[in-house]
C-alpha positions in Angstrom: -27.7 -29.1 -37.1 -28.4 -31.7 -40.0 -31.2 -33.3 -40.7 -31.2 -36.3 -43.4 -34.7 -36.2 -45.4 -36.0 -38.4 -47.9 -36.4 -36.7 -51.6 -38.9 -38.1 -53.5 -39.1 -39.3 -57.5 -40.7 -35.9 -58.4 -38.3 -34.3 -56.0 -40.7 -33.3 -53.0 -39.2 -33.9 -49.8 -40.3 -33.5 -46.4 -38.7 -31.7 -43.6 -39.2 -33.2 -40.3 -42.2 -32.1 -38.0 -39.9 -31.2 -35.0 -37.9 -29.1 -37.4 -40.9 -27.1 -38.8 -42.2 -25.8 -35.5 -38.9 -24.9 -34.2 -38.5 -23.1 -37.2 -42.2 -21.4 -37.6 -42.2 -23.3 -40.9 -46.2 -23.5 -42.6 -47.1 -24.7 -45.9 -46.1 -22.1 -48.4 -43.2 -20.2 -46.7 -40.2 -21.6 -47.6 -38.3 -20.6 -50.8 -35.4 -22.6 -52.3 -31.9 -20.5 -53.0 -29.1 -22.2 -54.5 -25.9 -21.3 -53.7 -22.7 -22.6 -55.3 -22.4 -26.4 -53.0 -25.7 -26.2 -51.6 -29.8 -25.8 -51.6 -31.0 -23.7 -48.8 -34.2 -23.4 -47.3 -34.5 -20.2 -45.6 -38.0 -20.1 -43.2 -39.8 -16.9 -44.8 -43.3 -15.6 -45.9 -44.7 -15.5 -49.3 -47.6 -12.9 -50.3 -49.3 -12.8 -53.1 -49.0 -9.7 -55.6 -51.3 -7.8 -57.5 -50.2 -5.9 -60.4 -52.8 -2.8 -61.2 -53.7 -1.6 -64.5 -53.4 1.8 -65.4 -57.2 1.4 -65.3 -56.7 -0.1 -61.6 -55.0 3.3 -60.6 -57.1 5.9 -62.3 -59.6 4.5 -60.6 -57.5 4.7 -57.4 -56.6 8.2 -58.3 -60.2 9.0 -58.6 -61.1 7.7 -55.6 -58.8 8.9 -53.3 -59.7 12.4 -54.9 -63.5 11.6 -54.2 -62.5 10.9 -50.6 -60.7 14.1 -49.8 -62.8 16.6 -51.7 -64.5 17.6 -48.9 -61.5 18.8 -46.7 -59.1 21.6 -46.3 -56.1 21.0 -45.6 -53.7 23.9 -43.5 -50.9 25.5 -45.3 
């Protein structure tokens, strides 16, 4: 089903209320894709992403160590 929606001078558009609940849509969750004729707006989530340090995962390491020192684990 088509929808018409308004674009905007700095290109922000709105899709239409009904449309966003049907569709589960919340602020944040929708990622353009262009395709050869077309933009589409798939429904989807969007997580943010931490990239660790080798400092970040020693100190994983050495946690994780820390935590199972203490137990013996069956052959």
């Amino acid at each position: 089903m088509a929808k018409i929606v308004k674009i905007e001078g700095r290109g922000t558009l709105t899709l239409p209320k009904e449309l966003r609940r049907r569709l589960g849509i919340k602020a944040g969750q929708v990622v353009a894709e262009e395709s050869t004729e077309e933009i589409l707006l798939p429904a989807g989530a969007t997580f943010p992403v931490e990239v660790y340090s080798e400092r970040r995962l020693s100190e994983f390491a050495r946690n994780n160590e820390a935590a199972v020192a203490g137990y013996r684990f069956r052959k």
